[in-house]
C-alpha positions in Angstrom: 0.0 0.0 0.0 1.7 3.6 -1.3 1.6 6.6 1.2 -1.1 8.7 1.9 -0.3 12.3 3.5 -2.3 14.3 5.3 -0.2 18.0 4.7 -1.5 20.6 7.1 0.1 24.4 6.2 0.3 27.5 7.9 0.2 29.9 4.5 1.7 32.7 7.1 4.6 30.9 9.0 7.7 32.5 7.5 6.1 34.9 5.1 3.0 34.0 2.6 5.7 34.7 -0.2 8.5 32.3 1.2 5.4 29.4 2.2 3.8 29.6 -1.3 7.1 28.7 -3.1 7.5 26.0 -0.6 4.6 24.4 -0.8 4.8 24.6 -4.8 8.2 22.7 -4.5 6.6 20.3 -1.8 3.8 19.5 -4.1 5.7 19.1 -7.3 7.8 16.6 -4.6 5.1 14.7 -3.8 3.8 14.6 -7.6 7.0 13.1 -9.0 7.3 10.3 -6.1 3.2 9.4 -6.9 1.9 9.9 -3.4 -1.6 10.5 -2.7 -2.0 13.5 -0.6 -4.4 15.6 1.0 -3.0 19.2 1.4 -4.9 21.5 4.1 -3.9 25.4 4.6 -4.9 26.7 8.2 -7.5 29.7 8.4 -8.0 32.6 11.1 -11.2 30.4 11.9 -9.4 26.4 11.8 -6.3 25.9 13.2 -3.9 23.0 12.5 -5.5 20.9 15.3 -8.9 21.3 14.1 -8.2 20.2 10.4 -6.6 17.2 11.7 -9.3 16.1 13.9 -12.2 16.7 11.0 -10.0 15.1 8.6 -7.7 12.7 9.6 -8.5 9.1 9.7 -7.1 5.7 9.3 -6.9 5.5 5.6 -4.0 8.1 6.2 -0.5 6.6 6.7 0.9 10.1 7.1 0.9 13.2 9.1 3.2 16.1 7.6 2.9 19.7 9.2 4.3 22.3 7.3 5.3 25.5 9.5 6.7 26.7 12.9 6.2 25.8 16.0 2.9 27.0 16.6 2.1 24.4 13.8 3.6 21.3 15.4 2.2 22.0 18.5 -1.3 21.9 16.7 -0.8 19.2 15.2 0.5 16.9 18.0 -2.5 18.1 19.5 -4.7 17.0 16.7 -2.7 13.5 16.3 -5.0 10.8 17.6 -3.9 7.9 15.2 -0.7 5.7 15.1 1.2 7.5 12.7 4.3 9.2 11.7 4.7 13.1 11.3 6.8 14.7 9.0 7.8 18.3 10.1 9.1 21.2 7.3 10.0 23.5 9.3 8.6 27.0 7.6 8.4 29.2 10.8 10.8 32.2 11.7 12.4 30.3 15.1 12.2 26.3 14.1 13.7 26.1 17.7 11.7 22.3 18.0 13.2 21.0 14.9 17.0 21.9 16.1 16.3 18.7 18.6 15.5 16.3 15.7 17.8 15.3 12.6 15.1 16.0 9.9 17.8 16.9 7.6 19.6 20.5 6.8 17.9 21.1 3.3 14.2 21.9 2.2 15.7 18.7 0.0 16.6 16.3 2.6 13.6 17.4 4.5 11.5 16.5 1.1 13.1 12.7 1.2 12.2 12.4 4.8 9.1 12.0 3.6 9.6 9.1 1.5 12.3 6.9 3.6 11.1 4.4 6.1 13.5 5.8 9.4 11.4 6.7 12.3 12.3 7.8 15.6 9.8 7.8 19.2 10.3 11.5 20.7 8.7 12.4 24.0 6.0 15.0 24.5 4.8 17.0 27.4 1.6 17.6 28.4 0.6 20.9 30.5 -3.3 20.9 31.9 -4.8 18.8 28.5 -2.5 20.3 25.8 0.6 18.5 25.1 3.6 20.0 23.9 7.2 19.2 21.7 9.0 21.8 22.4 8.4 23.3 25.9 6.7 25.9 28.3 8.0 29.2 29.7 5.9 30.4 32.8 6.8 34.3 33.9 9.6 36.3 31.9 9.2 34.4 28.5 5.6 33.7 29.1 5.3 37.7 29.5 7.0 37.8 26.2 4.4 36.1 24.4 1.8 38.0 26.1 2.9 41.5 24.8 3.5 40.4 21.4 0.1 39.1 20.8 -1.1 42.1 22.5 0.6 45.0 21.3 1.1 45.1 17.6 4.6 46.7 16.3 3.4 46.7 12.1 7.3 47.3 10.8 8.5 44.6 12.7 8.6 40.6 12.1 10.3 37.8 12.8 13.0 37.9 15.5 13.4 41.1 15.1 10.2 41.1 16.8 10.2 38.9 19.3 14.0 40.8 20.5 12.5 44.3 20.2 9.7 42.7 22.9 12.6 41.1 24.7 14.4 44.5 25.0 11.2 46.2 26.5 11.0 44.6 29.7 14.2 42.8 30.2 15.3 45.6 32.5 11.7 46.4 34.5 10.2 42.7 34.5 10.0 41.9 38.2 10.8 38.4 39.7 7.7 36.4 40.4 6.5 34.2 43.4 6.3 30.5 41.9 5.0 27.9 44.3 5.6 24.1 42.7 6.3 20.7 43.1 8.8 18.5 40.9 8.5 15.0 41.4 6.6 15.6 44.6 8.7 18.2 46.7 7.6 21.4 47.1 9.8 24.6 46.6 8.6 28.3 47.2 11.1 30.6 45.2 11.1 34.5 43.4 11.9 34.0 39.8 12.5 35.9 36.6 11.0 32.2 34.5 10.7 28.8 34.6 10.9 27.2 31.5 10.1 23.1 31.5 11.5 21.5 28.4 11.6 18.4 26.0 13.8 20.2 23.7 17.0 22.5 23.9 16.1 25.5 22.3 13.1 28.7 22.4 12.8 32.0 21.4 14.0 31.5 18.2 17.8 30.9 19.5 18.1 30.9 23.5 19.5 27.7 24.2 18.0 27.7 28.1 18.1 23.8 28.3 21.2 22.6 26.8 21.2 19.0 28.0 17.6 18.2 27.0 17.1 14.8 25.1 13.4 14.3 23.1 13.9 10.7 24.2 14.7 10.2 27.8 11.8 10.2 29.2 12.6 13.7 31.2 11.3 16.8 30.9 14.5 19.6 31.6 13.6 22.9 34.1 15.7 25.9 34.1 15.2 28.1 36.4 16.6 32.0 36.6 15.9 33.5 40.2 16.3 37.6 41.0 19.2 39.3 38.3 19.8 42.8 38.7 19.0 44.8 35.6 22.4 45.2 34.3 23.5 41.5 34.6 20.4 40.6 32.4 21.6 42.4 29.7 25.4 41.2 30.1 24.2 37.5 29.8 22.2 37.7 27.2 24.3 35.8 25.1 25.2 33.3 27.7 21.4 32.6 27.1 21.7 32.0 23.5 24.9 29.7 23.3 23.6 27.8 26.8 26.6 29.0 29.4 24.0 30.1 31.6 24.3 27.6 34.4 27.3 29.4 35.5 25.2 32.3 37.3 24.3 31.4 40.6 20.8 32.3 40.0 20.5 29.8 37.3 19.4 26.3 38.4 18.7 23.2 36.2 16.8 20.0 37.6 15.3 16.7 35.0 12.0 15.3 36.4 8.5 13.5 35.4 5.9 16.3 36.7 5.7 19.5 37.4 2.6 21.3 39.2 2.5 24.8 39.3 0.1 26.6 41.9 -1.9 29.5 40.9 -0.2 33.0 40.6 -2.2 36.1 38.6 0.9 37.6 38.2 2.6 34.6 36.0 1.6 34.4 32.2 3.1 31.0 30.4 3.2 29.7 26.4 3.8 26.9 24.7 5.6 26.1 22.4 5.5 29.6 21.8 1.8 30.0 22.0 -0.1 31.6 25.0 -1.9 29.2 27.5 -2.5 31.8 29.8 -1.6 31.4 34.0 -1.5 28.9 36.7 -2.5 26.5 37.9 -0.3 24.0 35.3 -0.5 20.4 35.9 2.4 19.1 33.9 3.7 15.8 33.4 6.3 14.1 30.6 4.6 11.5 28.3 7.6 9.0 27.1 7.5 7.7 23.9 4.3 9.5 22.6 4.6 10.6 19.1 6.4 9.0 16.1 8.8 11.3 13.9 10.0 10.6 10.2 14.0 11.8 10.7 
């Protein structure tokens, strides 16, 4: 039995411009190799995880999500069958992706989609949404806030999400995080929290550099109380991952991870809002199977 691919696109990760000409080349990809495909753009009014759950079903033998990070986590959220997803990474961070080997090229990406090499990759789960790549609760989770809720038109991209960055990297005041990990409770101020499966967020801060998709952990970082000028000096210990030489930097690996309620705390994932606490979170080993 030949392949059957379910494509899900997000026409505006990237640029419209730069995800038409992608998805031309993908098509023409798919054409020449005679798979049967099914190719679904997302709408303001039904996201990724919506078109997967109207439209997915067993005679599929394929999932392939074409877009950032936003997209995957839609569609690992949509995924209810037994199948392999293919990711083309067509966002402006890709940070999930840099945790998989999916191949360097748009080309090697396209061949992915006809080999037969699968990998099992952990997910997380946070409340009922899973997610691949991670979740930021307080400074980052901030981030995401402001940009979805105050528009800067001449910016995109990283440029965008560094110009928020910038804003309130100076004035954003430690927060009062009550959790658990595994079971023990901790009462600490911090600047963030980020609980990962991958490495990498923000389009390029490495904040968990020893996080494995596949060990059946979920990474925590956490940055306590940094005086102004030190945030901006480390900055780029953030982005190549020397952070855990601050003393206010702490790393830990566990299975769960409950947050208690704070109205002060705002949290993404994978880069999308979720909103506050309360956050049940827990690591789900083994839960989704990627084409590499």
């Amino acid at each position: 039995m030949g392949r059957k691919l379910l494509v899900v696109t997000n026409p505006t990760s990237g640029g419209r411009k730069k995800n038409q000409k992608l998805l031309c080349e993908l098509t023409a990809f798919i054409t020449a190799n005679e798979l049967e495909v099914e190719i679904y753009p997302t709408t303001p009014d039904q996201n990724a995880c919506q078109i997967i759950e109207g439209n997915l079903d067993d005679s599929y033998s394929d999932l392939v999500a074409v877009g950032g990070d936003g997209t995957i986590n839609e569609a690992v959220n949509g995924l209810k069958y037994d199948i392999p997803l293919t990711i083309i990474p067509a966002g402006t961070g890709n940070d999930f992706v840099k945790n998989v080997p999916i191949g360097e090229t748009i080309q090697d990406q396209f061949q992915v989609l006809i080999k037969d090499t699968t990998m099992s990759i952990d997910l997380g789960i946070c409340n009922d949404r899973k997610f691949a790549n991670g979740i930021g609760v307080g400074f980052d989770g901030q981030i995401v806030e402001d940009m979805n809720g105050k528009k800067v038109p001449f910016l995109k991209g990283h440029a965008k999400y560094y110009y928020h960055v910038l804003q309130i990297l100076a004035s954003y005041k430690p927060r009062d995080f009550k959790y658990t990990q595994d079971g023990e409770s901790f009462e600490q101020s911090l600047i963030l929290m980020t609980i990962g499966n991958g490495t990498t967020y923000g389009g390029g801060f490495n904040l968990m550099p020893d996080a494995k998709v596949n060990d059946g952990l979920l990474d925590i970082c956490t940055i306590g109380p940094l005086a102004p000028i030190k945030r901006f000096l480390n900055i780029e210990k953030l982005s190549n991952g020397t952070h855990g030489s601050l003393d206010k930097v702490n790393f830990h690996q566990v299975k769960s991870v409950t947050i208690k309620e704070n109205p002060l705390l705002f949290a993404h994932a994978d880069g999308e809002q979720i909103g506050k606490p309360p956050f049940d979170i827990k690591v789900l080993p083994n839960a989704l199977k990627l084409r590499i």
